[in-house]
C-alpha positions as CSV (number, residue, x, y, z in Angstrom):
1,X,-30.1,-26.2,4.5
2,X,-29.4,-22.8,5.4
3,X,-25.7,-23.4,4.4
4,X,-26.6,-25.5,1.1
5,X,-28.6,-21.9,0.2
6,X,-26.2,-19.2,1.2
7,X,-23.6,-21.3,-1.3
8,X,-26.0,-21.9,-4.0
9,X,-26.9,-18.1,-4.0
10,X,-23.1,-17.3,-4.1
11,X,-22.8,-20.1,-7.1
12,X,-26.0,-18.4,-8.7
13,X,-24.3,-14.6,-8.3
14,X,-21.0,-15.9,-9.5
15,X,-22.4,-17.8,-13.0
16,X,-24.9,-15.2,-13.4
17,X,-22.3,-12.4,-14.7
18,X,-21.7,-11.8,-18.5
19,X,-18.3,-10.8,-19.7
20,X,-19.6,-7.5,-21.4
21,X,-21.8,-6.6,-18.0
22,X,-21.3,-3.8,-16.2
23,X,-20.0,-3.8,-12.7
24,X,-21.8,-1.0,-10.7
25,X,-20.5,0.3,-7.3
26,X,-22.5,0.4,-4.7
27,X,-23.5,4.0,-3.7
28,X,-22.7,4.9,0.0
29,X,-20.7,1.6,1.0
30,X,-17.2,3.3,1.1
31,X,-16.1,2.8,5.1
32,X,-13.1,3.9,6.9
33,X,-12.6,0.1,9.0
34,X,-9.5,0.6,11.3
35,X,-6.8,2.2,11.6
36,X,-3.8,0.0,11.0
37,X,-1.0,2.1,12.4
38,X,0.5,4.8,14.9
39,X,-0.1,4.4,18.8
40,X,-3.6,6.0,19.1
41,X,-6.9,6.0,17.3
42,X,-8.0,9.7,17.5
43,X,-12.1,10.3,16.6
44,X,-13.7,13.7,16.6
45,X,-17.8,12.7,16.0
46,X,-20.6,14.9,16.8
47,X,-18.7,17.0,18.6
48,X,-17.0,14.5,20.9
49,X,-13.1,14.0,20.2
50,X,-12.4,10.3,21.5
51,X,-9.1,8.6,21.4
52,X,-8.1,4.9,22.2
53,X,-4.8,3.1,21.6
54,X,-4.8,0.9,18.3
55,X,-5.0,-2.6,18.3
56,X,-1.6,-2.6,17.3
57,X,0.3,0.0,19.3
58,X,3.0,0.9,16.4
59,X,5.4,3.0,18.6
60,X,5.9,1.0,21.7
61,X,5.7,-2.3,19.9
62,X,8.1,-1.2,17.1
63,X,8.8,2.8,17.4
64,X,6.8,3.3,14.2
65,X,4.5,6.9,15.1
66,X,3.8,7.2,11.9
67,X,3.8,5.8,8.4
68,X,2.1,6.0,4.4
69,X,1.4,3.7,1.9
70,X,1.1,0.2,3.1
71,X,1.3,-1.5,-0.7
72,X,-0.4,-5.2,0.0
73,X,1.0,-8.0,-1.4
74,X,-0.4,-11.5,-0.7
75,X,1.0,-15.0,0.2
76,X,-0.5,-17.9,0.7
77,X,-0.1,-17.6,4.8
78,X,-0.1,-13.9,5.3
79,X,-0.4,-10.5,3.4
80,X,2.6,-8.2,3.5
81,X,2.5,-4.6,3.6
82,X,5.2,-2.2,2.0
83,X,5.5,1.3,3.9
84,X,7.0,4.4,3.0
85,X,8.8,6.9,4.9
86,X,8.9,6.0,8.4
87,X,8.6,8.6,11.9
88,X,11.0,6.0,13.5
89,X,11.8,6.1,17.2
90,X,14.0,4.8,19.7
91,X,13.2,3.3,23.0
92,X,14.9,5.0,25.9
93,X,13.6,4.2,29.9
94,X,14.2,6.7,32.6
95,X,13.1,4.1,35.4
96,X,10.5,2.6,35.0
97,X,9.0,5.1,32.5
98,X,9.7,3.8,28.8
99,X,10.2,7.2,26.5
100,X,10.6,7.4,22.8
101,X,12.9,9.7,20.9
102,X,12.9,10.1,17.2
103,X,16.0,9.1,15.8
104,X,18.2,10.6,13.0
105,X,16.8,8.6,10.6
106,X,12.9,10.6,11.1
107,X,11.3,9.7,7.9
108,X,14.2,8.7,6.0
109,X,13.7,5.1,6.5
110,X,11.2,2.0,5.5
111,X,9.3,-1.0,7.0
112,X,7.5,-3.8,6.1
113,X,4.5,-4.9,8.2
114,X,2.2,-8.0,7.9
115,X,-1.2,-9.7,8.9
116,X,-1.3,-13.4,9.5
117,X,-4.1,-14.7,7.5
118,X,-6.2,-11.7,7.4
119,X,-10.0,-11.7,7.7
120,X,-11.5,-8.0,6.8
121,X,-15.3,-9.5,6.5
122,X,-15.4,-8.8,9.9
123,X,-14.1,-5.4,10.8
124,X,-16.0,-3.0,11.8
125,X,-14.4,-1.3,13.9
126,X,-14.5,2.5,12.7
127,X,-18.4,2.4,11.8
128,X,-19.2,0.3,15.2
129,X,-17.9,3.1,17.4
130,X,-19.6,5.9,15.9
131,X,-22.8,4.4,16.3
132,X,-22.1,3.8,19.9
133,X,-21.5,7.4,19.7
134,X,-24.5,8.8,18.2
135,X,-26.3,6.4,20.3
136,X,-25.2,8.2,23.7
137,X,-22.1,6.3,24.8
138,X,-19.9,9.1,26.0
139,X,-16.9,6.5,26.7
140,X,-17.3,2.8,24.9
141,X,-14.9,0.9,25.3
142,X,-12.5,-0.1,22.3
143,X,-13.4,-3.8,20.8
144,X,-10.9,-4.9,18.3
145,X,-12.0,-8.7,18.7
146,X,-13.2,-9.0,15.2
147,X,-10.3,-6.8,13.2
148,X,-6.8,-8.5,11.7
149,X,-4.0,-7.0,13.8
150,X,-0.8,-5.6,12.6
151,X,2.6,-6.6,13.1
152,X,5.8,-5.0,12.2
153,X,9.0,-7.2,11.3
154,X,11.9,-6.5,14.1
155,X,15.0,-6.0,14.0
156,X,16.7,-8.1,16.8
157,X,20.1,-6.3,16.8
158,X,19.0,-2.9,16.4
159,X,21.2,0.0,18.4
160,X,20.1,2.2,21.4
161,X,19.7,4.7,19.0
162,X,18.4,3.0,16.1
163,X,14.4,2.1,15.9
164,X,13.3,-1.5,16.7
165,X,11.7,-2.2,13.5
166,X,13.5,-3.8,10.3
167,X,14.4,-0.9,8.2
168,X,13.9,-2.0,4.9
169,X,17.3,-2.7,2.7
170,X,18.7,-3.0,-0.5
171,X,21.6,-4.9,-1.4
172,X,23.1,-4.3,-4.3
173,X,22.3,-0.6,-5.1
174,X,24.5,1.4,-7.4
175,X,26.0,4.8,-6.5
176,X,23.6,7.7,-6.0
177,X,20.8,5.2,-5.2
178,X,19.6,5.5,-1.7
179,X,16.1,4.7,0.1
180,X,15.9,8.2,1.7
181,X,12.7,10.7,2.1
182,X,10.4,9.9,-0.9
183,X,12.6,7.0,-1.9
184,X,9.7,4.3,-1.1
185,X,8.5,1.5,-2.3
186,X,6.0,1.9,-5.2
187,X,4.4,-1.3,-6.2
188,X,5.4,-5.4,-5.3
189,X,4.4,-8.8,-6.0
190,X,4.6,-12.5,-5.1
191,X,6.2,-15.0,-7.4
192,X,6.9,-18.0,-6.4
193,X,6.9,-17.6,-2.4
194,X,9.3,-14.7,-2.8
195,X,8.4,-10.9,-2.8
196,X,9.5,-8.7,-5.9
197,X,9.5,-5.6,-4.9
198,X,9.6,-2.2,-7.3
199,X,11.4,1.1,-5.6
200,X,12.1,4.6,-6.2
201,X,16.0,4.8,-5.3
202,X,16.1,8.6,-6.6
203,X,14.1,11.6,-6.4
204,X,14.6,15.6,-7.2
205,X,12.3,18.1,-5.3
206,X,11.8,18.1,-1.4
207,X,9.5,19.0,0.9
208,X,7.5,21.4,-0.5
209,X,8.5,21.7,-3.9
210,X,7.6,19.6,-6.9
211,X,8.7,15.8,-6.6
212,X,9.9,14.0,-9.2
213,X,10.7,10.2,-8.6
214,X,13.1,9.1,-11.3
215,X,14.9,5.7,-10.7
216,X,13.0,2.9,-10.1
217,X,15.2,-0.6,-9.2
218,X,13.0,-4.0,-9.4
219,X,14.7,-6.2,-5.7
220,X,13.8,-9.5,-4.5
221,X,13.1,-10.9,-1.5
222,X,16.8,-13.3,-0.6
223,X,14.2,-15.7,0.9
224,X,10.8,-17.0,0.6
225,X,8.4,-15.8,2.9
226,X,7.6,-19.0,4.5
227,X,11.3,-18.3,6.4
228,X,10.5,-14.6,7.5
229,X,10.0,-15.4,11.3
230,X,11.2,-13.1,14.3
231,X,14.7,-12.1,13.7
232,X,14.5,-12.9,10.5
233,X,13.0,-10.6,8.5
234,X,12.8,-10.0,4.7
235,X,15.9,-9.0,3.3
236,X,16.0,-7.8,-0.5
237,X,18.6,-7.3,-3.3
238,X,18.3,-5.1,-6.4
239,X,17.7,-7.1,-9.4
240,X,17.8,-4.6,-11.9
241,X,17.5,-1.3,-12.8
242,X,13.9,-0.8,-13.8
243,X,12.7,2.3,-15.0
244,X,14.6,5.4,-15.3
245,X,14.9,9.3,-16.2
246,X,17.5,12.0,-15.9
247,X,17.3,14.7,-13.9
248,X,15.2,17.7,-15.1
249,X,16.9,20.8,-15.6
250,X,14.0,22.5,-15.1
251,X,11.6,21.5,-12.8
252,X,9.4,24.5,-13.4
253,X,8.5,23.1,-16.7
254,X,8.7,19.3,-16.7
255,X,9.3,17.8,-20.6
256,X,6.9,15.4,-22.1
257,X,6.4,12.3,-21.0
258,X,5.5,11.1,-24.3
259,X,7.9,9.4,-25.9
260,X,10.9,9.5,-22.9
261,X,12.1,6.3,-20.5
262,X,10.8,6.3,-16.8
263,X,7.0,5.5,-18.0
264,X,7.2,2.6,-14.9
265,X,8.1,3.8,-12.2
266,X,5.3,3.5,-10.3
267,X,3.9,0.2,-10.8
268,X,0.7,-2.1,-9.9
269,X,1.7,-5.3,-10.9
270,X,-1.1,-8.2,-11.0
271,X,0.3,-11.7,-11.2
272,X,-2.1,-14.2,-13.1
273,X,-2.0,-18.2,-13.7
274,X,-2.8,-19.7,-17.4
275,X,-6.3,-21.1,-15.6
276,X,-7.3,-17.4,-14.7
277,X,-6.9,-16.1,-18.4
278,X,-10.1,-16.1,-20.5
279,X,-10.5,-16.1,-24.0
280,X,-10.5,-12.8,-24.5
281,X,-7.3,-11.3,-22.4
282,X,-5.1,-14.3,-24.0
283,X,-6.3,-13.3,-27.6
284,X,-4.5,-9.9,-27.1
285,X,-1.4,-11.3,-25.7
286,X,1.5,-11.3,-27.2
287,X,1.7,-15.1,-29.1
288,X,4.8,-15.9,-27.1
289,X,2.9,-15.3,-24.1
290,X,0.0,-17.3,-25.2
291,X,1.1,-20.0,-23.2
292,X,2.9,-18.6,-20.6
293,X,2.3,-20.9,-16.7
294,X,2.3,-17.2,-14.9
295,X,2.0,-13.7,-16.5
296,X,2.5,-10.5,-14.8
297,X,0.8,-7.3,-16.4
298,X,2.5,-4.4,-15.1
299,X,0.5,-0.8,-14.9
300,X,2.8,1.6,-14.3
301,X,2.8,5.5,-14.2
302,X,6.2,8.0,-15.0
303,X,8.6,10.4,-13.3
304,X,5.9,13.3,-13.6
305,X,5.0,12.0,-9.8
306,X,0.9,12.7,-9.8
307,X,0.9,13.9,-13.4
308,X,1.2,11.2,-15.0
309,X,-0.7,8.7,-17.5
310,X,-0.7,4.8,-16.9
311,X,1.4,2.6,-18.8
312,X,1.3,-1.7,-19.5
313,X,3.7,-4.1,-20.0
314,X,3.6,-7.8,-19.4
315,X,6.4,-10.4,-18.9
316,X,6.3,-13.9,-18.2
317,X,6.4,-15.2,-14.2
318,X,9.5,-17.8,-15.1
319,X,11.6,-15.0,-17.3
320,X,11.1,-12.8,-13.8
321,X,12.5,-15.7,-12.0
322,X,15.7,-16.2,-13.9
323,X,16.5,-12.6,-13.3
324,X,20.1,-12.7,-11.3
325,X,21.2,-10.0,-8.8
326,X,22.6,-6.3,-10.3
327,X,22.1,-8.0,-13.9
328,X,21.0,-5.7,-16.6
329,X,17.2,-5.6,-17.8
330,X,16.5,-7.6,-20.6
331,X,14.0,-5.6,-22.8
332,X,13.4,-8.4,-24.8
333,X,11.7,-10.5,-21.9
334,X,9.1,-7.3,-21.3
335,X,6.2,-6.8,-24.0
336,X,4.7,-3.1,-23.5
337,X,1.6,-1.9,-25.3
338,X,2.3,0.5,-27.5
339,X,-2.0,1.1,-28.7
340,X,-4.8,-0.5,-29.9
341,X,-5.4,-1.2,-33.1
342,X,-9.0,-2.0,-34.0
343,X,-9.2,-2.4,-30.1
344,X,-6.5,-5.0,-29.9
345,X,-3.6,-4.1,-28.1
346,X,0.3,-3.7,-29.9
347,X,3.3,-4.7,-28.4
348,X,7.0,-4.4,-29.0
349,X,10.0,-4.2,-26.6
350,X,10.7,-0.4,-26.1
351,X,9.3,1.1,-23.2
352,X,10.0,4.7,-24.4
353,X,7.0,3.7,-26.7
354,X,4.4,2.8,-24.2
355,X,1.5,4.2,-25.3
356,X,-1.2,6.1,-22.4
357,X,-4.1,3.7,-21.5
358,X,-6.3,6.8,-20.5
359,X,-8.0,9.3,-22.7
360,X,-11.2,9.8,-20.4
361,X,-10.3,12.4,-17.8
362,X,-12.6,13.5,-15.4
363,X,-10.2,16.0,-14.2
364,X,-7.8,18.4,-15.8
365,X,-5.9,15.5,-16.9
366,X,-3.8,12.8,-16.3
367,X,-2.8,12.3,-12.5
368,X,-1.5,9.2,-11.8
369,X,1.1,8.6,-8.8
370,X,0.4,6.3,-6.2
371,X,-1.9,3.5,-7.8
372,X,-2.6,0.2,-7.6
373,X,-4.8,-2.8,-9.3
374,X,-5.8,-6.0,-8.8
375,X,-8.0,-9.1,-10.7
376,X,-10.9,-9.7,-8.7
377,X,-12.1,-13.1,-9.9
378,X,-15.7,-12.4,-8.2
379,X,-16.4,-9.1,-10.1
380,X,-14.6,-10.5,-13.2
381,X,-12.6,-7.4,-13.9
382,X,-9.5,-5.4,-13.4
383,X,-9.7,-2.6,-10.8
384,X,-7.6,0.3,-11.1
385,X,-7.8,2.5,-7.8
386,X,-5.8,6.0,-7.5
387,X,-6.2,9.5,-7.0
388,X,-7.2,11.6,-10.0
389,X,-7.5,15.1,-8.5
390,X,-6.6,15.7,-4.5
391,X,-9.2,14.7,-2.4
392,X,-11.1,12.2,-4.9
393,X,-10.7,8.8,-4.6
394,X,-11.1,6.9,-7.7
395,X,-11.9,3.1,-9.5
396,X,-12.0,2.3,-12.8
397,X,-12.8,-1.1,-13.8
398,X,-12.0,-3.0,-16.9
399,X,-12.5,-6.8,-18.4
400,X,-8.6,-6.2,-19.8
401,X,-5.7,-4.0,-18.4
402,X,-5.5,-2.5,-21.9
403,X,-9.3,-1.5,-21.7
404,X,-11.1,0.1,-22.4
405,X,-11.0,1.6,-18.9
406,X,-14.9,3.1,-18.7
407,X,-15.3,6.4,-17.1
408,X,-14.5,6.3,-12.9
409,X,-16.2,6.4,-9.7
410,X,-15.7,8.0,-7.2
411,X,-15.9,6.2,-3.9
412,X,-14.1,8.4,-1.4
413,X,-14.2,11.7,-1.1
414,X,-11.7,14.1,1.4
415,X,-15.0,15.4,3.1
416,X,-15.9,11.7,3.6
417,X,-12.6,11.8,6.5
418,X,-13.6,14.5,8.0
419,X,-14.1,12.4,11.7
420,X,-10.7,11.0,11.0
421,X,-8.7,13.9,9.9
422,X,-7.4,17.4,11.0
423,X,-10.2,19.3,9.2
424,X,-10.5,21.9,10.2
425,X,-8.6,24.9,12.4
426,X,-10.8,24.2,15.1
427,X,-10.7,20.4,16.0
428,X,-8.6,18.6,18.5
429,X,-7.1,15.8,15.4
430,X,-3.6,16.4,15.6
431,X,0.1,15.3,14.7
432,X,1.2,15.0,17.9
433,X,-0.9,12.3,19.4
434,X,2.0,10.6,21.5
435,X,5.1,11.7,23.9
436,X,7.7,12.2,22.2
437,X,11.0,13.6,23.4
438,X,14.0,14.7,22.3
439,X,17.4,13.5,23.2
440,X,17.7,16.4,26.2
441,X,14.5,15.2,27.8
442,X,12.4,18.3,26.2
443,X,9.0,17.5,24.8
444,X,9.1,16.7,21.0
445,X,6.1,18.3,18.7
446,X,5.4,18.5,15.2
447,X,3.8,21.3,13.2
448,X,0.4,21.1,13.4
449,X,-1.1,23.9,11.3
450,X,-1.4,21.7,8.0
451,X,-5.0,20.6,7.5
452,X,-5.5,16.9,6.6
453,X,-5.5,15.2,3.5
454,X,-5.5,11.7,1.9
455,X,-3.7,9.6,-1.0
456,X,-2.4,6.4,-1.9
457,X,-5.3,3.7,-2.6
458,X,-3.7,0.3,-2.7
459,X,-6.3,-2.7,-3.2
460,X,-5.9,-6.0,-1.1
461,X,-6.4,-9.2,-3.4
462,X,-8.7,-10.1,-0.5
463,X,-12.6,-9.7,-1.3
464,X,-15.7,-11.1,-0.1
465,X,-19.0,-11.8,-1.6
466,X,-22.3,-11.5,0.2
467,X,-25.3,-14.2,-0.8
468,X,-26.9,-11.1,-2.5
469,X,-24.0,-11.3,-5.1
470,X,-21.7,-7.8,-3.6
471,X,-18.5,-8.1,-3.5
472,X,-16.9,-5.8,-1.1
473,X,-13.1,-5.0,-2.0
474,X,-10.5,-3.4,0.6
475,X,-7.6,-1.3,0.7
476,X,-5.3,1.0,2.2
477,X,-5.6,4.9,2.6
478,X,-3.1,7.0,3.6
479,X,-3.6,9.6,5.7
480,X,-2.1,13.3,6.0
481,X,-2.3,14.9,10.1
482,X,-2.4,12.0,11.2
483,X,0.2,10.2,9.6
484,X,-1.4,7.3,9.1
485,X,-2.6,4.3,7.4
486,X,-6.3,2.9,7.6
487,X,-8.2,0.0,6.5
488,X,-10.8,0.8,4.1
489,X,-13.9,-0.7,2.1
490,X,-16.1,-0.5,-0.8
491,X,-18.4,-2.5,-2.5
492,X,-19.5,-3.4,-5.8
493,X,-22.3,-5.4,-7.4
494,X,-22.8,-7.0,-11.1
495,X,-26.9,-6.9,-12.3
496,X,-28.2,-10.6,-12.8
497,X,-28.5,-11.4,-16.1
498,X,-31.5,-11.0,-17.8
């Protein structure tokens, strides 16, 4: 009986949301979960700076220290994750002591991790040790029992001095396309078992300096993911060029975005079947697309890397499939919006004419970079999570990715991480968590002066929906000193109808 109600509540929760509702977050539920990567978990609560390895031990298990973005995509038997530039390492054993040296290729390089099946409804991990904490436990003991952990694909043939991880590859890349520092992966997909993939092959800036990202190259997985095993990790070949923009000659005062190429390339893509298309997203479709099996809307922000506005364009799933390796893009198989016209969007085939989706800045204006969104069935809307000015976390939901896209919330703040991050001068949080050493034996340390920081939300299509009609939605945080990524939560809740 108990069982017969908790689904009927869930039923009742689900058919009791309108179309035109509003979804309302739920104040306070925001919740650093676990860290997914590096070799130790560092805490600094109430005063007490605790440390514990992480459930899944990045460096001695796959010489990842450190690592950003973790862009999730989802297949039917695990969830993918796309990282950035990679602190890569190399095993090298004196004895019986096992020492790590970072190699030449020090965040230059990629990897992809995974989760088998993941269950976040569960994890606690974060907000269960700090109440131990306050609660007087000097030492607890870390319990990962109920948290997915992470695994990193292998390379089985790597070199003494190369790291043990898969570095991520491209086949098929043109001259003067690399995937060095800030040449990452900014957005991905599944389609049909395989993993499309969208990547920045070529930046101008460094370290320091302003960052532009300027050629983005859409790859594909050479096999489905139901063959990615040990030793045989995903392998990927460039499709076609994407989205591009030349160099700026002056970097000091970046053009216009307006009406130039490279609107895409940083892109959240969201992949949906004809039976998840309502009435009202299919009326502002393009006709051809009416009727499309799969569609995938792509929202993508430009070249001005954090300044940006968000773009959408939508192509159908089997005109993605039929792309061949290092062919040229066919314009005419992508529809961009180029307005709204009585609030119905306009399309045509020229993505210098994308028109900006936001108007509503809550900041001094528009700011995209790393983003991401996701349909979440449960909540009946689009999510749109990024960063709009440093250290504010932001979601903006909407019934259609061409909106209207309602004013955001903020549901992270920096001063939120404080416990998690090097926040002051002060606390013991740093960089240089593990051993390292260099090639001559001497102890290897990183600068440790910057104070931390935060960017790149990417939502999970995992959810969960409590019997009191929240749906909590997850996603991944990356993390400046440490150089991390964590698991992260927030909830939302639709008002029953009246």
């Amino acid at each position: 009986m108990r069982l017969l109600a908790a689904v009927c509540s869930v039923v009742l929760a689900l058919s009791s949301r309108a179309p035109g509702q509003e979804v309302e977050w739920k104040e306070g539920s925001t919740a650093p979960l676990l860290q997914l990567t590096g070799e130790l978990f560092q805490l600094h609560f109430n005063g007490i700076y605790f440390k514990c390895p992480t459930n899944s031990q990045t460096l001695s298990n796959y010489g990842v220290f450190g690592v950003d973005l973790g862009i999730p995509v989802s297949f039917a038997d695990k969830t993918v994750l796309l990282f950035g530039d990679t602190l890569s390492c190399a095993e090298k054993r004196d004895g019986d002591k096992l020492h790590f040296n970072p190699t030449d290729h020090w965040g230059k390089g990629d990897c992809i991790g995974f989760f088998e099946k993941p269950d976040f409804s569960r994890c606690n991990f974060i907000p269960d040790l700090e109440k131990r904490l306050a609660a007087g436990e000097k030492t607890p003991k870390a319990d990962y029992a109920n948290c997915p952990r992470l695994q990193i694909f292998k390379n089985k043939t790597a070199e003494p001095a190369r790291p043990i991880f898969w570095e991520t590859a491209i086949s098929g890349l043109a001259k003067g396309q690399d995937l060095g520092t800030f040449d990452v992966p900014t957005g991905g997909f599944a389609l049909k078992d395989h993993l499309y993939v969208f990547y920045n092959v070529h930046h101008q800036g460094k370290v320091g300096e302003p960052v532009f990202m300027l050629d983005c190259v859409l790859a594909r997985s050479d096999h489905p993911s139901s063959e990615w095993k040990e030793g045989a990790p995903p392998t990927l070949t460039k499709l076609c060029d994407f989205s591009t923009h030349p160099d700026l000659a002056n970097t000091s005062e970046p053009p216009s975005e307006a009406e130039s190429g490279g609107k895409f390339i940083h892109v959240a893509a969201v992949v949906l079947e004809q039976a998840a298309i309502g009435a009202e997203l299919r009326a502002g479709l393009p006709e051809a697309l009416q009727k499309a099996e799969t569609l995938v809307f792509l929202l993508g922000s430009s070249w001005h890397y954090r300044h940006s506005n968000l773009y959408l364009a939508v192509a159908a799933g089997a005109d993605l499939e039929a792309l061949k390796p290092k062919g040229a893009k066919d314009e005419s198989k992508f529809w961009y919006c180029t307005g709204l016209d009585k609030g119905q969007p306009t399309w045509g085939h020229q993505e210098h004419l994308a028109a900006p989706l936001i108007q509503n800045w809550s900041a001094v204006g528009p700011s995209f970079g790393e983003h991401s969104a996701v349909w979440n069935e449960k909540l009946g809307r689009f999510l749109l999570a990024y960063q709009e000015k440093p250290g504010h976390l932001q979601i903006r939901l909407a019934a259609t990715p061409w909106g209207p896209w309602p004013d955001p919330v903020t549901v992270l703040k920096r001063e939120n991480l404080k416990t998690l991050i090097h926040f002051a001068k002060d606390d013991p949080i740093t960089l240089n968590h593990a051993p390292l050493f260099k090639k001559d034996g001497e102890p290897f340390t990183q600068d440790n002066a910057q104070l931390g920081s935060m960017y790149g939300p990417y939502l999970f299509q995992e959810s969960n929906l409590a019997e009191d009609g929240t749906v909590s939605v997850y996603f991944t945080l990356s993390t400046w000193n440490p150089y991390e990524v964590f698991l992260v939560k927030t909830s939302f809740s639709a008002p029953a109808r009246k």
